[in-house]
Each structure stands twice: as C-alpha cells, then as structure tokens.
Backbone of each chain as ProteinMPNN parsed JSONL, in Angstrom:
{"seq_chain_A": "XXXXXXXXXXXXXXXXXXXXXXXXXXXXXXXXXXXXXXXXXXXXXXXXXXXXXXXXXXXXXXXXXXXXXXXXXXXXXXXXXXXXXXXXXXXXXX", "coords_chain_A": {"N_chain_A": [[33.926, -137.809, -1.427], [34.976, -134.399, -0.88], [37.097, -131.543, -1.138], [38.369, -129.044, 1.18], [39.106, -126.008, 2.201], [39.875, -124.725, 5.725], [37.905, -122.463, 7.276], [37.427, -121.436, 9.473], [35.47, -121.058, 13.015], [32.755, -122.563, 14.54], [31.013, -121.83, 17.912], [29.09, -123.343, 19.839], [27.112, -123.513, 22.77], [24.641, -124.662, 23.859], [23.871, -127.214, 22.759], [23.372, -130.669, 20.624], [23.779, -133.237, 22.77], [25.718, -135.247, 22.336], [27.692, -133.899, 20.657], [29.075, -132.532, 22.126], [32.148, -131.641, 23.251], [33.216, -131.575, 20.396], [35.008, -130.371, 17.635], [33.704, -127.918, 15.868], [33.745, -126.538, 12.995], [34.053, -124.107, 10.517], [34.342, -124.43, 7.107], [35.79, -123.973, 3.938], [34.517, -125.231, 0.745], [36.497, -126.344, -1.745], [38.135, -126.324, -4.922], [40.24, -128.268, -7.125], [42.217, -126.831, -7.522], [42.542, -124.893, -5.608], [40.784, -122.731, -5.927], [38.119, -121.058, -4.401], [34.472, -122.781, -4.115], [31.135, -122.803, -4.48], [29.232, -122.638, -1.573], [30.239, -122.189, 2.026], [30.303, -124.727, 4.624], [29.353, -126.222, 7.795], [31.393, -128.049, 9.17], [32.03, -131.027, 11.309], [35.322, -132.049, 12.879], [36.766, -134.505, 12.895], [39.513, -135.287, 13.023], [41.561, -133.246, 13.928], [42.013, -131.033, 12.651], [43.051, -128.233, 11.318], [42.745, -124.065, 11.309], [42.942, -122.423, 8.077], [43.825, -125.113, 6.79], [44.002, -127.363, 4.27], [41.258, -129.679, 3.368], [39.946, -132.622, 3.978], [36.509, -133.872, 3.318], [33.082, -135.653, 4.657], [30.347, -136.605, 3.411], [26.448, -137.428, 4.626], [24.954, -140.137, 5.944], [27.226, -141.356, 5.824], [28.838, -139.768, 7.304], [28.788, -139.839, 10.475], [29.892, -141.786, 10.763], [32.8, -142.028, 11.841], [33.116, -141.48, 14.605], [31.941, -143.623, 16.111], [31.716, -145.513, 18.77], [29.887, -143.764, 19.59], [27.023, -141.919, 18.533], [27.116, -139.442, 17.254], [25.498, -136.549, 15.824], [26.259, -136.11, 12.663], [26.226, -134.462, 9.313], [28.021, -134.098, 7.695], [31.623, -134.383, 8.075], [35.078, -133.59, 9.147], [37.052, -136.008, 7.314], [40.091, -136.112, 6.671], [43.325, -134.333, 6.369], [44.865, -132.646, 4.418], [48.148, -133.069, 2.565], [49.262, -133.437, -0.125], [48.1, -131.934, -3.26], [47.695, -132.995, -6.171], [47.474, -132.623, -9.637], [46.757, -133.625, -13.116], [48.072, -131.655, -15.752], [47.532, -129.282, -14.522], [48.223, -126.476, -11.438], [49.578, -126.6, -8.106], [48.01, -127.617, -5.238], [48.368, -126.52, -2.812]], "CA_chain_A": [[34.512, -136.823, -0.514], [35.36, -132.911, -1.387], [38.266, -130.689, -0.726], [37.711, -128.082, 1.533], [39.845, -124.872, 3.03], [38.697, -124.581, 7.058], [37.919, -120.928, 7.336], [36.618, -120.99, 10.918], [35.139, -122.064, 13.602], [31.626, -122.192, 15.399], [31.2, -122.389, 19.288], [27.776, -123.532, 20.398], [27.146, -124.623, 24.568], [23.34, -124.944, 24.055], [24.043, -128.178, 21.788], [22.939, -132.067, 21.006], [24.856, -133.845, 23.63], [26.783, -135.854, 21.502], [28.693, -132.877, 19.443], [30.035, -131.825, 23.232], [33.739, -131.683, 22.762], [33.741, -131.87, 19.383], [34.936, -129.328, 17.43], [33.066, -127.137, 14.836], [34.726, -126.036, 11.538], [33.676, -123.123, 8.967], [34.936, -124.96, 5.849], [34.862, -123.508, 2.35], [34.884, -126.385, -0.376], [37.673, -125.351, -2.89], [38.375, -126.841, -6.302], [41.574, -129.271, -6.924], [43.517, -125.619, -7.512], [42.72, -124.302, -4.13], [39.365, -121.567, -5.667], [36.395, -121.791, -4.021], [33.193, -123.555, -5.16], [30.349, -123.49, -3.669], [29.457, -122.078, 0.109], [30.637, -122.681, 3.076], [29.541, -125.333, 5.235], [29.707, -126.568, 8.797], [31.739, -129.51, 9.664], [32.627, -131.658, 12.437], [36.485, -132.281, 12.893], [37.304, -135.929, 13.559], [41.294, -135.999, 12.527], [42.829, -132.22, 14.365], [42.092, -129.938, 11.551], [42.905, -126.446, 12.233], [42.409, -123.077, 10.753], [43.559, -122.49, 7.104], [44.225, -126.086, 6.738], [43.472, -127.791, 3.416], [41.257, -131.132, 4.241], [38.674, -133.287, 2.806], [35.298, -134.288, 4.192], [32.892, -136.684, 4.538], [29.186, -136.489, 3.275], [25.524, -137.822, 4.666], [25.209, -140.881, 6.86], [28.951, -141.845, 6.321], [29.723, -138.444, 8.247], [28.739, -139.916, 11.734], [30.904, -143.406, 11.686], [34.541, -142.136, 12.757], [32.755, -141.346, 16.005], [30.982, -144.93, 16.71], [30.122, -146.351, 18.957], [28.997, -142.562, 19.571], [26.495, -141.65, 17.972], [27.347, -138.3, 16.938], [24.449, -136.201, 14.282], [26.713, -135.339, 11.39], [26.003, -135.223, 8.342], [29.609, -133.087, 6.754], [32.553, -134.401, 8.961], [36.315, -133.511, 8.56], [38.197, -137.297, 7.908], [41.68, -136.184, 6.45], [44.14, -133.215, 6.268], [45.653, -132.968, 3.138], [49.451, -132.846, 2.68], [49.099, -132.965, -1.568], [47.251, -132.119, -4.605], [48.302, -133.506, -7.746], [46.275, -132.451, -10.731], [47.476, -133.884, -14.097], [48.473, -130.425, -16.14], [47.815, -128.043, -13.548], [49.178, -126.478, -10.203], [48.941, -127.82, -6.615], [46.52, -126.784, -4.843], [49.178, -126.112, -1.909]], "C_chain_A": [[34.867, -135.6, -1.31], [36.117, -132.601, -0.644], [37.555, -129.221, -0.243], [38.938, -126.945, 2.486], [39.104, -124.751, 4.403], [39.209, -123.483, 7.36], [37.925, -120.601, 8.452], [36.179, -121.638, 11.972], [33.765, -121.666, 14.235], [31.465, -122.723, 17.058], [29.985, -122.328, 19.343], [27.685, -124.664, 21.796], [26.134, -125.155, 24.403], [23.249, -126.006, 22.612], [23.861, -129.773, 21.924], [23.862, -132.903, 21.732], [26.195, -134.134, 23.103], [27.99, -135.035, 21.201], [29.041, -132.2, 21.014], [31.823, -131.906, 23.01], [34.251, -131.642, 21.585], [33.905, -130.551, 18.72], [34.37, -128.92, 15.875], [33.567, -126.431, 13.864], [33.997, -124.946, 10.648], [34.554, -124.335, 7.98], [34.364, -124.302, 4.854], [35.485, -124.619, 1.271], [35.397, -125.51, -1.244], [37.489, -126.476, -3.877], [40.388, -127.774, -6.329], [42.63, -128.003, -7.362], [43.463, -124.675, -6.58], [41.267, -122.539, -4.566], [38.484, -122.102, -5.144], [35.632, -121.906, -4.584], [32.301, -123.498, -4.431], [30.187, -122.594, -2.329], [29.978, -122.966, 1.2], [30.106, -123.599, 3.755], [30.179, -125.477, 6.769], [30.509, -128.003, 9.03], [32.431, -129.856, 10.789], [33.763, -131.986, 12.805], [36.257, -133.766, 13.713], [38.978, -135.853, 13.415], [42.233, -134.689, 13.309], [43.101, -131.482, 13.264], [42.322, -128.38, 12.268], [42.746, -125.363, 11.015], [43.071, -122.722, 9.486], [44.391, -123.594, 6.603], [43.315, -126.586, 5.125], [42.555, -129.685, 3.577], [40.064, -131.314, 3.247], [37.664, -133.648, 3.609], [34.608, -135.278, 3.564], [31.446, -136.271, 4.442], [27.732, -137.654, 3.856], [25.995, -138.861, 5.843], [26.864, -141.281, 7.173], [29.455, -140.714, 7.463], [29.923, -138.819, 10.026], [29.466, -141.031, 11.891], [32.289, -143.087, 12.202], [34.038, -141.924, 14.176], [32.285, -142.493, 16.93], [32.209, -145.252, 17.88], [29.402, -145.028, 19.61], [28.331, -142.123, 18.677], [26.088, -139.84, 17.797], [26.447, -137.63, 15.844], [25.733, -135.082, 13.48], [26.581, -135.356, 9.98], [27.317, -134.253, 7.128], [30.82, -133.305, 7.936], [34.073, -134.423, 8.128], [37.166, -135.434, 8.052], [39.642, -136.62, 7.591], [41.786, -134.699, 6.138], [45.482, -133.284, 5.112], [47.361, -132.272, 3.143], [49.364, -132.108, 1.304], [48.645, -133.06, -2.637], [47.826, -132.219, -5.734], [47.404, -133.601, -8.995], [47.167, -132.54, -12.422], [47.151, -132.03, -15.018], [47.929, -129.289, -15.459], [48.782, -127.728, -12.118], [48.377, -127.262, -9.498], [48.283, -126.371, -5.944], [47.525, -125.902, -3.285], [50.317, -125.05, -2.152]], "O_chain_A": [[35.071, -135.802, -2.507], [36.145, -133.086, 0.488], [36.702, -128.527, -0.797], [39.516, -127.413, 3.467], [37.875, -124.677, 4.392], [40.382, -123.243, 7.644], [38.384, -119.492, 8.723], [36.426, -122.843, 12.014], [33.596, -120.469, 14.469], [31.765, -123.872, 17.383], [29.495, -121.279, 18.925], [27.961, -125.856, 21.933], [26.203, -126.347, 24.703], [22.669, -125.653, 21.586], [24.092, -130.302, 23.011], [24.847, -133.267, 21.088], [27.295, -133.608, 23.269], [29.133, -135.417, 21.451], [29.337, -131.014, 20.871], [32.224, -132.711, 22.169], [35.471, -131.655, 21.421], [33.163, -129.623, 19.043], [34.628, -129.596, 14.879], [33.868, -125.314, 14.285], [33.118, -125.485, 9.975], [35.43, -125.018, 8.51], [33.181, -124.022, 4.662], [36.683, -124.791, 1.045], [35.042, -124.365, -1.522], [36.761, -127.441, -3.643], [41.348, -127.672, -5.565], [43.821, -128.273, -7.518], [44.2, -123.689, -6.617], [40.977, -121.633, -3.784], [38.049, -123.249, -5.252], [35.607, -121.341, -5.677], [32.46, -124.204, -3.435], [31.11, -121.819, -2.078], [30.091, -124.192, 1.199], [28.898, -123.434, 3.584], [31.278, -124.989, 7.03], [29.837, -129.035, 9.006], [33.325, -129.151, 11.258], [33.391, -132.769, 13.678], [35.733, -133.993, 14.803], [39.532, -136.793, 13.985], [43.449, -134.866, 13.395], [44.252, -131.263, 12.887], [41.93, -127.755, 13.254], [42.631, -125.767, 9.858], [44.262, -122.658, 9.793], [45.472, -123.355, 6.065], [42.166, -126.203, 4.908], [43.203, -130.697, 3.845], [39.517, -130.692, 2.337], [37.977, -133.76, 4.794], [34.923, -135.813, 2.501], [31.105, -135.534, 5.367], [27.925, -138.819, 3.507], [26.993, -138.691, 6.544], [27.485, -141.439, 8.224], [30.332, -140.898, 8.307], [30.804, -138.345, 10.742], [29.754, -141.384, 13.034], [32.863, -143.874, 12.955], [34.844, -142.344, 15.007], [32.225, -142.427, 18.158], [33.423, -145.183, 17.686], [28.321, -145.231, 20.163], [29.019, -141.804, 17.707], [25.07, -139.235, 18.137], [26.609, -138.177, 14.753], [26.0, -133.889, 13.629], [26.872, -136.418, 9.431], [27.18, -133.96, 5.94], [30.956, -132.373, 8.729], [34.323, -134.941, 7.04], [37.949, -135.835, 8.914], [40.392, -136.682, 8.565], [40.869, -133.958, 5.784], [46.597, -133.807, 5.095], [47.663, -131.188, 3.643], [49.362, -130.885, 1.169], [48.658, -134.158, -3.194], [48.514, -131.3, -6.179], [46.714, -134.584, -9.262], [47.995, -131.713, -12.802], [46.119, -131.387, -14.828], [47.955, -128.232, -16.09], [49.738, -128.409, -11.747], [47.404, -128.0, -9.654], [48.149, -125.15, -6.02], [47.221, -124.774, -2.899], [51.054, -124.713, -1.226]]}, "seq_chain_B": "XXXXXXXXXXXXXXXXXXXXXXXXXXXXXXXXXXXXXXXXXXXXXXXXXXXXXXXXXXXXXXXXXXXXXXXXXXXXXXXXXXXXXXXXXXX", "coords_chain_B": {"N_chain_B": [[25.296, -145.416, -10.494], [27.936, -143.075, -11.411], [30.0, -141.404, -14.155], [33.231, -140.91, -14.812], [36.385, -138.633, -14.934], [40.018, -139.539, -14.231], [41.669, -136.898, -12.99], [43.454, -136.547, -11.112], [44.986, -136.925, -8.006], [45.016, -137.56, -4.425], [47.278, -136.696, -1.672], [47.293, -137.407, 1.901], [48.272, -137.461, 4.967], [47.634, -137.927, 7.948], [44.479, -139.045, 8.569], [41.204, -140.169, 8.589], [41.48, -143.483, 9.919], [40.28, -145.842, 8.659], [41.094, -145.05, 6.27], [43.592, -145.702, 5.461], [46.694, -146.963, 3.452], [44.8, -146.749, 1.344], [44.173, -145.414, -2.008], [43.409, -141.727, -2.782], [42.019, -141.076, -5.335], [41.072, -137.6, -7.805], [38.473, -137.125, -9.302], [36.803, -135.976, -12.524], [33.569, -136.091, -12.87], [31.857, -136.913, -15.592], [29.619, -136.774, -18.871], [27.785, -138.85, -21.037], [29.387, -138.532, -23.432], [31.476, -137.859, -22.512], [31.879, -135.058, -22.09], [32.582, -132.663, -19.698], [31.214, -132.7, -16.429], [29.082, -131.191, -13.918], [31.361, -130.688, -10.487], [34.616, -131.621, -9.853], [35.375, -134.658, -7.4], [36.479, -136.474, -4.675], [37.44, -139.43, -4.497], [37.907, -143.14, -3.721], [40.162, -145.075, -4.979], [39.453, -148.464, -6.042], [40.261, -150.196, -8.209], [42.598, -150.367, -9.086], [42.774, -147.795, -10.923], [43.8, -145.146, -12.861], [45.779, -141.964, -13.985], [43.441, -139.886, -16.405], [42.069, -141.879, -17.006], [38.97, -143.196, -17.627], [36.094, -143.602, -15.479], [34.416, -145.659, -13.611], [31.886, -144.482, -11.15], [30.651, -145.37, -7.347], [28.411, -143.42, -5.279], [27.384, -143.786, -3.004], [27.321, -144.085, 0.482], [27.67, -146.669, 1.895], [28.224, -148.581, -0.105], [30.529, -147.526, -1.406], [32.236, -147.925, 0.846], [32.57, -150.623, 1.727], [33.631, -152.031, -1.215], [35.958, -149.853, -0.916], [37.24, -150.735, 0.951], [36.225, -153.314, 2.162], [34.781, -153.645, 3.989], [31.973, -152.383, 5.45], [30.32, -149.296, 7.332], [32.327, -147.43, 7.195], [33.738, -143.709, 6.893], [33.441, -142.531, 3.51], [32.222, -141.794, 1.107], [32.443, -141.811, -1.689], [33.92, -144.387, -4.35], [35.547, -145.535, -6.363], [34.201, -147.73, -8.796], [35.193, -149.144, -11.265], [36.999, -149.59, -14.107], [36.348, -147.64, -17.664], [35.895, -149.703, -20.621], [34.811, -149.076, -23.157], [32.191, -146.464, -24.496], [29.009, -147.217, -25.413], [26.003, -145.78, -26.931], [23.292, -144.477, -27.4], [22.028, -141.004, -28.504]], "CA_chain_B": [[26.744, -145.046, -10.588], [28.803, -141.905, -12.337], [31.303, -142.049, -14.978], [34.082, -139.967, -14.603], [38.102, -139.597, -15.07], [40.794, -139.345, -13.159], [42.601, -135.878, -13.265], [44.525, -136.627, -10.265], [44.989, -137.413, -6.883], [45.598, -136.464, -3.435], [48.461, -137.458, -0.392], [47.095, -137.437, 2.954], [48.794, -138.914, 6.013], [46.423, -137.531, 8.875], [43.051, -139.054, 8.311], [40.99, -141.316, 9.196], [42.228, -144.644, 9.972], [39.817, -146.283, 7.327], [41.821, -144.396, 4.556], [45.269, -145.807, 5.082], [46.52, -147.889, 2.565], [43.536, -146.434, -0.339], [44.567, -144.369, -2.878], [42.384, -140.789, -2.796], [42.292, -139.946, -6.407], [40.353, -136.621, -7.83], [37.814, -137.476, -10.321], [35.886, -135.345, -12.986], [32.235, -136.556, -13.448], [31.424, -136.959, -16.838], [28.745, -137.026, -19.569], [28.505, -140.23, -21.885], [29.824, -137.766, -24.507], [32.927, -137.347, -21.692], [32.285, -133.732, -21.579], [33.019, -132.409, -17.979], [29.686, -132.583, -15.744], [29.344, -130.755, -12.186], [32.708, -130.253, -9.965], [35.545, -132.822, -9.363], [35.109, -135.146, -6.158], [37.458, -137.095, -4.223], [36.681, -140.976, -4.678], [39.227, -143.861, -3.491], [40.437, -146.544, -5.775], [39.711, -150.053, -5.37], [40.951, -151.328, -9.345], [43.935, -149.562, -9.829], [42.57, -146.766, -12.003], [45.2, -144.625, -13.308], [45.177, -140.921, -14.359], [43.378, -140.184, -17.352], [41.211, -143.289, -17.301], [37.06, -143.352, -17.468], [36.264, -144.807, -14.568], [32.629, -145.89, -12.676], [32.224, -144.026, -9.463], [29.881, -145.52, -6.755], [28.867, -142.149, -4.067], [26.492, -144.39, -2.123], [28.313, -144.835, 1.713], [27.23, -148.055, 1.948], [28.715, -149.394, -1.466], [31.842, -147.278, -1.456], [32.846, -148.427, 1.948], [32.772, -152.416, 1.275], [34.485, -151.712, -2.557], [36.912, -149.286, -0.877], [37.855, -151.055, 2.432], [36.169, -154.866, 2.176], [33.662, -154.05, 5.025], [30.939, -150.786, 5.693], [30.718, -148.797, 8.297], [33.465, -145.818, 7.222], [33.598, -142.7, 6.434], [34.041, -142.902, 2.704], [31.132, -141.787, 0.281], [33.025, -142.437, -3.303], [34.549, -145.3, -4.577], [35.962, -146.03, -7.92], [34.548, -149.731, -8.666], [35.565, -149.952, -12.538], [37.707, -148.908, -15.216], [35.8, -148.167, -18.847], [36.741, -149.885, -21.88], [33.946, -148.393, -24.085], [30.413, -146.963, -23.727], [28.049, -147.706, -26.223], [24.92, -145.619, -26.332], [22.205, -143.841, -28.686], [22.059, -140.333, -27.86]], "C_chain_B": [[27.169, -143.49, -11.601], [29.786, -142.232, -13.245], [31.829, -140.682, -14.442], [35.154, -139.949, -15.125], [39.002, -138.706, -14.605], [41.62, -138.472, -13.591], [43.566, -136.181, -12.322], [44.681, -137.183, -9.024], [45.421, -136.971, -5.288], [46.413, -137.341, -1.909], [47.961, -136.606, 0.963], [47.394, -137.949, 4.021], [48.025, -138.836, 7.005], [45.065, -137.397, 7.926], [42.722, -140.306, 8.613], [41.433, -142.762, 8.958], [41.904, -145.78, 8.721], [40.494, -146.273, 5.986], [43.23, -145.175, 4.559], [45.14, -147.0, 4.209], [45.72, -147.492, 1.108], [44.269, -145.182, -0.521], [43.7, -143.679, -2.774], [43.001, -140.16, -3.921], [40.762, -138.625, -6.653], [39.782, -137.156, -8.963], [36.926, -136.5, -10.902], [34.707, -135.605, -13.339], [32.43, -136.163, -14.68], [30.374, -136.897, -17.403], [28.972, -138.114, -20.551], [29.335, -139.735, -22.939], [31.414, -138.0, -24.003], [33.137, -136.102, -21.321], [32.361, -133.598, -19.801], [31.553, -131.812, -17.27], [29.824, -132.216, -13.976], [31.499, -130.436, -11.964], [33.623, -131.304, -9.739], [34.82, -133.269, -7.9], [36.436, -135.657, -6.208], [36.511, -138.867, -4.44], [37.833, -142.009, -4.363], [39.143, -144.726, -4.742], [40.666, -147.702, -5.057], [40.012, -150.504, -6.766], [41.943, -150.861, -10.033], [43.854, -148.514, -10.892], [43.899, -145.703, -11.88], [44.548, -143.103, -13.779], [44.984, -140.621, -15.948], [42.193, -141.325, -18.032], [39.967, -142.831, -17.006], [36.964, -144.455, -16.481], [34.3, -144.855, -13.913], [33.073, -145.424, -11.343], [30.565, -144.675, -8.896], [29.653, -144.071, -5.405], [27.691, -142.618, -3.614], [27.533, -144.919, -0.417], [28.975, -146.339, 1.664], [28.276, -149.242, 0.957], [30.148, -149.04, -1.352], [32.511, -147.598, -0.628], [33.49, -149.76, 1.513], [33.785, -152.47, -0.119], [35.544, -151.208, -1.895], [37.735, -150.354, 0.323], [37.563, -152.851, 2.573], [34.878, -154.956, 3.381], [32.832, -152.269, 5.147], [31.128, -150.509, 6.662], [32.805, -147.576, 8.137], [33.16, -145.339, 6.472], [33.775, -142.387, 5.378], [32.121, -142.569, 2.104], [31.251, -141.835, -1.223], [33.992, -143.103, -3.807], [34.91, -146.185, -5.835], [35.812, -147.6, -7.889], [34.779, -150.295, -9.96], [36.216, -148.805, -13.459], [36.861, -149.103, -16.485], [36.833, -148.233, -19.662], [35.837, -148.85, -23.123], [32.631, -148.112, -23.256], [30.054, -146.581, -25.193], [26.742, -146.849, -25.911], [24.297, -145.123, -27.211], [21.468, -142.119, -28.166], [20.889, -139.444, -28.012]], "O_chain_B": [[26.402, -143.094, -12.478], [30.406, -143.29, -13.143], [31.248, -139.744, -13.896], [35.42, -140.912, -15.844], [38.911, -137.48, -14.545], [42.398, -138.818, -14.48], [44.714, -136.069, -12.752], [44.366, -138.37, -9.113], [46.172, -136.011, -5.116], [46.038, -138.373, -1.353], [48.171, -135.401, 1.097], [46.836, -139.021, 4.256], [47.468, -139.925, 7.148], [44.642, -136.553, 7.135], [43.447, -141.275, 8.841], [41.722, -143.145, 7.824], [42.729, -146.392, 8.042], [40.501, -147.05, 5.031], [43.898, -145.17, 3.525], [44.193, -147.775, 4.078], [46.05, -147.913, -0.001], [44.746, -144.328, 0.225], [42.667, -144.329, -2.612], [43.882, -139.301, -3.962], [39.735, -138.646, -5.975], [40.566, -137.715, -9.73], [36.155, -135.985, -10.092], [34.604, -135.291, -14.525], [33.102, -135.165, -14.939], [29.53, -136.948, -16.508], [30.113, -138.374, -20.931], [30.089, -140.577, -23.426], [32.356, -138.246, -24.757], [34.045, -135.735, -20.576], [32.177, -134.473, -18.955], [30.985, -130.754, -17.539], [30.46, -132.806, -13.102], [32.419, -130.165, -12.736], [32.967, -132.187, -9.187], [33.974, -132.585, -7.324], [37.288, -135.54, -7.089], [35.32, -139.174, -4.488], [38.9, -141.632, -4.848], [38.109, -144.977, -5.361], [41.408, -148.029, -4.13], [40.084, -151.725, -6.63], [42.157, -150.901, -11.244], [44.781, -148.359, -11.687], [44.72, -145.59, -10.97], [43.345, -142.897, -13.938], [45.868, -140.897, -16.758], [41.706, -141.463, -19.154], [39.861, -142.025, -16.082], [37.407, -145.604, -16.468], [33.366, -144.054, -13.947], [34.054, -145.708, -10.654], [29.546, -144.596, -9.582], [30.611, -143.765, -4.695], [26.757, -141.837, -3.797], [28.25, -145.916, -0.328], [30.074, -146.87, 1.503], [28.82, -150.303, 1.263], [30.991, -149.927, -1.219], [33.685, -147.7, -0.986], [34.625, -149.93, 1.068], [34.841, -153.069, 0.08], [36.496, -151.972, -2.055], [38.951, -150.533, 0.248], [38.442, -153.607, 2.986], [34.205, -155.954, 3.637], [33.386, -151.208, 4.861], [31.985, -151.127, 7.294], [33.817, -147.298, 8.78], [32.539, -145.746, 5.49], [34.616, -141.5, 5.526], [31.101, -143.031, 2.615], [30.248, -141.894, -1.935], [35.084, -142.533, -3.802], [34.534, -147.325, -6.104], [36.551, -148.457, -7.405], [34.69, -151.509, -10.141], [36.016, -147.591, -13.509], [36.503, -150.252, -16.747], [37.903, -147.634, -19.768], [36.396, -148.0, -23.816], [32.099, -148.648, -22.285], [30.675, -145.825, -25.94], [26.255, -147.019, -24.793], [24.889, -145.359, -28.264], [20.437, -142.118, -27.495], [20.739, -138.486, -27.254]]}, "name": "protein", "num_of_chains": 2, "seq": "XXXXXXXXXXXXXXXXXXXXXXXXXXXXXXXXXXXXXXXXXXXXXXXXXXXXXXXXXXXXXXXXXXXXXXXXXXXXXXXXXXXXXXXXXXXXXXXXXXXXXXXXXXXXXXXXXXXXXXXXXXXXXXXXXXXXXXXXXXXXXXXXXXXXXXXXXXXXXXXXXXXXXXXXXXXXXXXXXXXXXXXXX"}
C-alpha cells in the first residue's frame, strides 16, 4: 500500500455500471513526510475519504475486494484514512 | 519477495475492516548491500517486526492477504512475512 494526499475529485455519468455511486478521488502519492512522489492517480474511495485528507491505497487486483460481492473494476482503491505518521528520526507527515 | 526496513509506521482508525487489529508499518526497500532502493511502501506486519529491522516483504495480494489476515480476499498488497538475521551473498 502507498500514502497518498486526495487532491480532487473526478465526476463521470457515462461510466462502467459498477463504479455508479462510487466516488472518484484525484490522489497525489506523497512520501512518509507529506512531499510528493510520483503523479497523481485516480482512485476509488471505499472508507469516506475527502478532500485534502491524508490516506493510503490499495494496488492491482486487491483494489476491487472491499466492494465484493460487487464486482467493481479497480485497480487503485482508497482502504484507510490516516490519523498518523511516525517516521523514526524525522517529522510527521501531519 | 523484497528486503527492506522498517523506518516507521502509520495509525489509522478509518479503514478497511480487514486492517483492524494489523500493524501498518512504513518500509524502505532495500539492496542486499541495504542501501535504500525505490520509495518507501506501506506493508502490514504479521512477525512482530520492529523499527529498524531488515525485514522480507511479500507485495503479491494473494500472499500478503493470507500472511497478513489468515485468509485472501482483502485489500492488502504488502505484507511483512520475516525478520532478517543475515544475508549472505557474492556480489
């Protein structure tokens, strides 16, 4: 799993059934001191992530099981919303 | 598998239900050398790794699920399944 800042959000109607209600995230993967790494990606919110929230995600086939027995196509989904980062001799990422 | 070692860790109470209970520490991939390879990940502990420690990371779903949780099927793609004592190698 990676740490990720959720920058945003995407709205799409003309979409694979499944991903109806679900909601669509900008995320930018950050580093365990809160810089970014990397680009942005899309991800799926399973847990009530919201906007400038620090959270972690979920990569490849694992991305679609918090949804079962829907079969949801994700392959970058939100699972957790991070409270705190604890990095032996540095800051927090919060 | 990856080697890695554990800079730190992270406290989450909202997340998926799978996670409660597992520790989500931060891990630095490694080189056998130990130098620092690619970007940290998140990976749970299943053998009590500690910070500081060389540890084996599995980032196969499949594997890290069952190691992290006891059964597959969750959301979970890295999973600390050993602490090193030594590595041995010819470079």
């Amino acid at each position: 799993m990676r740490l990720a800042r959720v920058i945003g959000r995407v709205v799409a109607t003309a979409k694979n059934d499944a991903l109806v209600g679900r909601k669509l995230l900008c995320i930018q993967p950050i580093t365990s001191d809160g810089q970014p790494i990397g680009k942005p990606l899309i991800a799926v919110d399973s847990i009530g992530a919201g906007a400038g929230e620090i959270v972690f995600w979920c990569r490849g086939r694992e991305a679609s099981y918090p949804f079962l027995p829907d079969v949801v196509p994700s392959d970058c989904t939100i699972v957790g919303i991070v409270d705190e980062v604890h990095v032996r001799g540095r800051g927090r990422a919060r | 598998m990856i080697l890695a070692r554990v800079i730190g860790n992270v406290v989450a109470t909202q997340k998926n239900e799978r996670y409660h209970g597992a520790r989500i520490m931060i891990v630095q991939p490694i080189n056998l050398d130990g130098s620092d390879r690619g970007d940290p990940i998140l990976a749970l502990d299943a053998v009590d790794a500690g910070e500081g420690d060389r540890v084996l990371v599995v980032q196969e779903g499949w594997s890290a699920s069952v190691a992290a949780t006891g059964r597959p099927g969750a959301a979970i793609d890295a999973t600390i399944v050993g602490v090193v004592d030594t590595i041995d190698y010819e470079s």
